[in-house]
C-alpha positions in Angstrom: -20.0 -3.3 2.2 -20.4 -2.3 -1.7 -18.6 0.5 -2.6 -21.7 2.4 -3.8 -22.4 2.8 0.3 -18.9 3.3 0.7 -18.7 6.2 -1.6 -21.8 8.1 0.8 -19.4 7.6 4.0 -16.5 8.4 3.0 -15.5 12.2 3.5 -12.2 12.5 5.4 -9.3 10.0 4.8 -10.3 8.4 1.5 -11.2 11.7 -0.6 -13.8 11.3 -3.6 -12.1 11.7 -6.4 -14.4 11.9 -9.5 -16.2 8.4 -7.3 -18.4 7.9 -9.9 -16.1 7.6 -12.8 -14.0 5.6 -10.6 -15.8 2.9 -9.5 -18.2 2.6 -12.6 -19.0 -1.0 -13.1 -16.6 -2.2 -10.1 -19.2 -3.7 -7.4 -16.8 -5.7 -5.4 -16.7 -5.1 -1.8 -14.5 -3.1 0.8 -12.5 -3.0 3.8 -13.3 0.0 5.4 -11.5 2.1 7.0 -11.2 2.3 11.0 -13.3 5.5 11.6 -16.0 4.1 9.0 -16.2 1.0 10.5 -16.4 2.2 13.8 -19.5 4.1 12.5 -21.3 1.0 10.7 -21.0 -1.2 13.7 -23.6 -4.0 13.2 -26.3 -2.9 16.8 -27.1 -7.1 16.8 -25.0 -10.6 16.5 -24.9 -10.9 12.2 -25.8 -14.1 11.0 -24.2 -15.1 7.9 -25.8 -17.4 5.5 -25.5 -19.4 1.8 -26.7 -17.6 -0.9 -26.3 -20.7 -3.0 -23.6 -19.2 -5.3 -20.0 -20.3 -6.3 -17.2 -20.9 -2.9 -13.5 -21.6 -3.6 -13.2 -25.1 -2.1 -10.3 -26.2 -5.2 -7.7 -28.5 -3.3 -5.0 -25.6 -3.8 -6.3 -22.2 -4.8 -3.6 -20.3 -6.1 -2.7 -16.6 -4.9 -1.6 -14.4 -8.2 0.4 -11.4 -7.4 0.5 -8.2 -9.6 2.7 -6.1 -8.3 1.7 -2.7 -9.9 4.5 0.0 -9.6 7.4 0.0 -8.3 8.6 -2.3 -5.8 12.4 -2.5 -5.1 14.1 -5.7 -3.3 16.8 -4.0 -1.4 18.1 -7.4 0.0 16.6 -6.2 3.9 14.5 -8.8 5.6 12.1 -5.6 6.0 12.0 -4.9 2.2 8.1 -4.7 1.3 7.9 -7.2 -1.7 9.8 -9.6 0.9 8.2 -9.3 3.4 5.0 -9.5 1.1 5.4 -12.6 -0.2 6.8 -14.4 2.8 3.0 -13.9 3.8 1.7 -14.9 0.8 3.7 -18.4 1.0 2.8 -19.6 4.4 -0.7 -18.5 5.2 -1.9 -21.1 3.3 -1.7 -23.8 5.9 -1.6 -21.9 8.7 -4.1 -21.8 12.1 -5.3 -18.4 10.4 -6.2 -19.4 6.9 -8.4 -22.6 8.4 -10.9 -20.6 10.0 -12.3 -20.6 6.5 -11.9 -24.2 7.1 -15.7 -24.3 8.4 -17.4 -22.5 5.1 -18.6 -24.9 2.6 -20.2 -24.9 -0.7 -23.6 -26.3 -1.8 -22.5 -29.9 -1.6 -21.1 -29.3 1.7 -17.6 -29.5 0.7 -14.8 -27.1 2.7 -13.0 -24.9 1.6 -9.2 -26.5 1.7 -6.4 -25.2 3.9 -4.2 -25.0 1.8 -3.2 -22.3 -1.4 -0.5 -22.2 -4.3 1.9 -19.0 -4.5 5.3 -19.3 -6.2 7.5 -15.7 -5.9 8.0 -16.0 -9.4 5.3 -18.3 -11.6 2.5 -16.6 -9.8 3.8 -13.0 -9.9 4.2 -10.2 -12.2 6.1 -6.9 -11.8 3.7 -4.0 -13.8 6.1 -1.3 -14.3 3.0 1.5 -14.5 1.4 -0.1 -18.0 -1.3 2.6 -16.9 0.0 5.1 -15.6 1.7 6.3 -12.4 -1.4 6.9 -10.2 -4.7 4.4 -11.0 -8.4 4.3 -9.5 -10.7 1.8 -8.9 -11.7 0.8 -12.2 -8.0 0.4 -13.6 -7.8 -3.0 -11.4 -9.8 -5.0 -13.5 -8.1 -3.7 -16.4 -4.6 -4.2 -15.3 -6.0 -8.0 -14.2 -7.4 -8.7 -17.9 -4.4 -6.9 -19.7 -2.4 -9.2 -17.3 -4.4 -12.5 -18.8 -4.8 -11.6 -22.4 -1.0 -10.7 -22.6 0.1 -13.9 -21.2 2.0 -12.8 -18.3 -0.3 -15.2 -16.0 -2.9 -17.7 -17.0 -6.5 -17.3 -17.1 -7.0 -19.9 -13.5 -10.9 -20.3 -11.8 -9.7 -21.5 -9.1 -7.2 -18.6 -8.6 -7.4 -15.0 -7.2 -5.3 -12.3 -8.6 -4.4 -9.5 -6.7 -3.2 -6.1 -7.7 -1.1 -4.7 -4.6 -0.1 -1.4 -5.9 2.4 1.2 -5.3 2.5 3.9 -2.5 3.3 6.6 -5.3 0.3 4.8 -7.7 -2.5 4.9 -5.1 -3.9 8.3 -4.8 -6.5 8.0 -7.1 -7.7 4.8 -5.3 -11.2 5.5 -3.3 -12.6 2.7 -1.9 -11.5 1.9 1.3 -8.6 0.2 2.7 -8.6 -2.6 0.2 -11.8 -4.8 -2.3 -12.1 -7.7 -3.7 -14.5 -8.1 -6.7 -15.4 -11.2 -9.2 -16.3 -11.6 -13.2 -17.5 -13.7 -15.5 -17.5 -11.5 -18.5 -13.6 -10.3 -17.6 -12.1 -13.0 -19.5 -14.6 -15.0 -21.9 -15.3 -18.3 -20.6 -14.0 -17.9 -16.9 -14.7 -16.6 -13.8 -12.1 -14.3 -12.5 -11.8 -13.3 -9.2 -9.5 -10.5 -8.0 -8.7 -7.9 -5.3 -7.1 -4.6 -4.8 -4.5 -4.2 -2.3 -3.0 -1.0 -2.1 0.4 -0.4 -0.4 -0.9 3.1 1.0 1.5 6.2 2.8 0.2 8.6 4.7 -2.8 9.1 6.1 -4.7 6.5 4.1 -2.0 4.0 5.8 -3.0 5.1 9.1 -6.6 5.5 8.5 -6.4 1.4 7.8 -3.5 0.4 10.0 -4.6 -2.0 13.0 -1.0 -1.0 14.7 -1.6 2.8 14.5 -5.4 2.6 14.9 -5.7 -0.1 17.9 -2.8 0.2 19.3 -1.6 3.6 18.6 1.7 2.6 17.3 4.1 3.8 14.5 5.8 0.4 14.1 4.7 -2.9 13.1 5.9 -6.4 13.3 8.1 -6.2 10.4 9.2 -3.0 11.1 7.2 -2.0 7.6 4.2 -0.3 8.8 3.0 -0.6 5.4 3.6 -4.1 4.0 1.9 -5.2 7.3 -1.0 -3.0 6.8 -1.3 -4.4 3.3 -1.0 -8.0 4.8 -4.0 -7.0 7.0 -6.3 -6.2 3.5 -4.7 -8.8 2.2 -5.8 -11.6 4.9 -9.5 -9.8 4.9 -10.1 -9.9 1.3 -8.8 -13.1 0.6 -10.8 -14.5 3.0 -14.3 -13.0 1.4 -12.7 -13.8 -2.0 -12.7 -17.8 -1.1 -15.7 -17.5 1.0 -17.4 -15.4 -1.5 -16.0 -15.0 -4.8 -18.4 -14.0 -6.7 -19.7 -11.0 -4.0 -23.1 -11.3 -2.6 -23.7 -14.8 -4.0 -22.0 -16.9 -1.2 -21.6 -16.4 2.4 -23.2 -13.1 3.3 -25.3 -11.4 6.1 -28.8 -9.8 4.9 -26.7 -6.2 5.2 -23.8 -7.6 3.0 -21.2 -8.0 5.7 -19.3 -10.9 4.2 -16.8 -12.8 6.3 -13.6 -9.8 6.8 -16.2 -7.3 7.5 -17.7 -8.6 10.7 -14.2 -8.8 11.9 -12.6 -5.6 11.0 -10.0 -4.6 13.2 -10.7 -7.4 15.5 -7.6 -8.8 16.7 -8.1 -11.1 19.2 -5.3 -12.3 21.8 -2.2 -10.1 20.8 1.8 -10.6 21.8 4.7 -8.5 21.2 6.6 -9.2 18.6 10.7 -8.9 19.4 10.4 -5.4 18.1 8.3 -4.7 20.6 4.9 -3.9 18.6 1.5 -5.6 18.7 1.4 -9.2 16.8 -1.4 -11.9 16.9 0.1 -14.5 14.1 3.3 -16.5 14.0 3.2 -17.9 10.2 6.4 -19.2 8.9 9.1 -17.6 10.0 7.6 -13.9 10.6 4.9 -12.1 13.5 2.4 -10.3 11.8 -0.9 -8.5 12.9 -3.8 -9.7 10.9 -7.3 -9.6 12.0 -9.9 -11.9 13.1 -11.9 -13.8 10.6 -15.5 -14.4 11.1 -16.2 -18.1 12.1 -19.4 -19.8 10.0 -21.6 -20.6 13.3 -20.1 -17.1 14.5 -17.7 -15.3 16.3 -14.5 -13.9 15.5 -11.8 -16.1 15.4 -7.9 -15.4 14.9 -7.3 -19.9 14.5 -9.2 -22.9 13.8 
């Protein structure tokens, strides 16, 4: 859903602040929030169809982390940016990631199983280089400052994804988390990135599939919110290689793209040993992550 619909809904959790300047020129799309969602329920089956535009089907795209804020490593096995990027390293590969195994591109070739994150090549610690709180249209920025500085490389067959800070957030409005794509970001390439906010409060909870389905205050981890941001993160990267460029590849006629029509769909759960709700076992971790929405249909948690 584009966030220009978004902005309409959204009265509660995610408050508007100064929308409009926000989110001028930033036409990616959202993951709602639970309440929202709930509210735009598709009343028939979608169908999602080609659009005939650009789909990620490199042998290895490769998953670029800016990690805005601040974002201790305490040494725990729950620390956030660990248990962040032990996500980030193993879901390419994994019974989750393939269901985007059955999207294809014009020629008919799939989109590959497989991605490229290194903890350190393909990541890069912002310490705040726009201040302590950022909206909407700062992730862009912060993606092309990123580029142009040299800190990552300008990569077409990458997405690069700004996970912010709890204390830089509060100025973000759209949603739970977006994805968005550019050919006029960085001259001569298109670059396609994603906002993933580490939210607190009542924004976590407003997004959180633990608190919201399952009406717990735990999660797999035992990080309520680096799970929750795993959750955006698995839903956005999935539109992002699926449709990268939004509303050009795989889309319904209302814009759904492949996240949406699964948001908050978990599928067959387990508890984790900690006793909370899980559906994935990736690597060496349980993690709650939704459905993805299969190309002949249906929401699917493997392939």
């Amino acid at each position: 859903m584009k966030k220009t619909i978004l902005a309409a809904l959204c009265c509660g959790l995610f408050p508007l602040l100064a929308a409009a300047a926000d989110t001028a020129g930033v036409a990616g799309h959202v993951r709602l929030p639970f309440e929202q969602m709930q509210a735009t329920a598709p009343a028939t089956t979608p169908v999602i169809k080609y659009h005939h535009g650009p789909v990620m089907t490199a042998p290895s795209n490769t998953i670029y982390i800016i990690y805005y804020g601040s974002f201790p490593v305490t040494g725990a096995a729950n620390d956030t940016r660990t248990v962040l990027n032990d996500f980030f390293a193993t879901v390419g590969g994994s019974p989750q990631y393939n269901v985007n195994h059955t999207y294809t591109d014009g020629s008919g070739a799939k989109i590959v199983n497989a991605l490229h994150f290194d903890p350190v090549a393909t990541v890069y610690m912002d310490d705040y280089s726009l201040g302590k709180t950022i909206r909407d249209s700062d992730i862009p920025k912060i993606v092309a400052n990123t580029i142009t500085a040299g800190h990552l490389p300008a990569d077409d067959n990458a997405i690069y994804f700004v996970v912010s800070a709890p204390d830089a957030t509060s100025r973000l409005v759209s949603g739970c988390a977006w994805h968005d794509g550019s050919t006029s970001l960085i001259a001569g390439h298109a670059i396609k990135y994603s906002s993933i906010p580490v939210y607190a409060g009542a924004n976590l909870n407003g997004c959180s599939g633990s608190v919201q389905n399952f009406h717990e205050t735990n999660s797999p981890n035992d990080n309520l919110e680096a799970d929750n941001a795993l959750d955006s993160f698995m839903h956005e990267l999935s539109e992002a290689v699926t449709d990268p460029l939004p509303s050009s590849g795989w889309v319904t006629k209302a814009g759904a793209e492949n996240g949406d029509l699964c948001n908050f769909n978990y599928g067959t759960t387990y508890l984790a040993p900690n006793g909370t709700h899980a559906d994935a076992h990736i690597g060496n971790r349980d993690y709650l992550v939704q459905a993805i929405w299969l190309r002949k249909g249906g929401c699917a948690n493997t392939h």
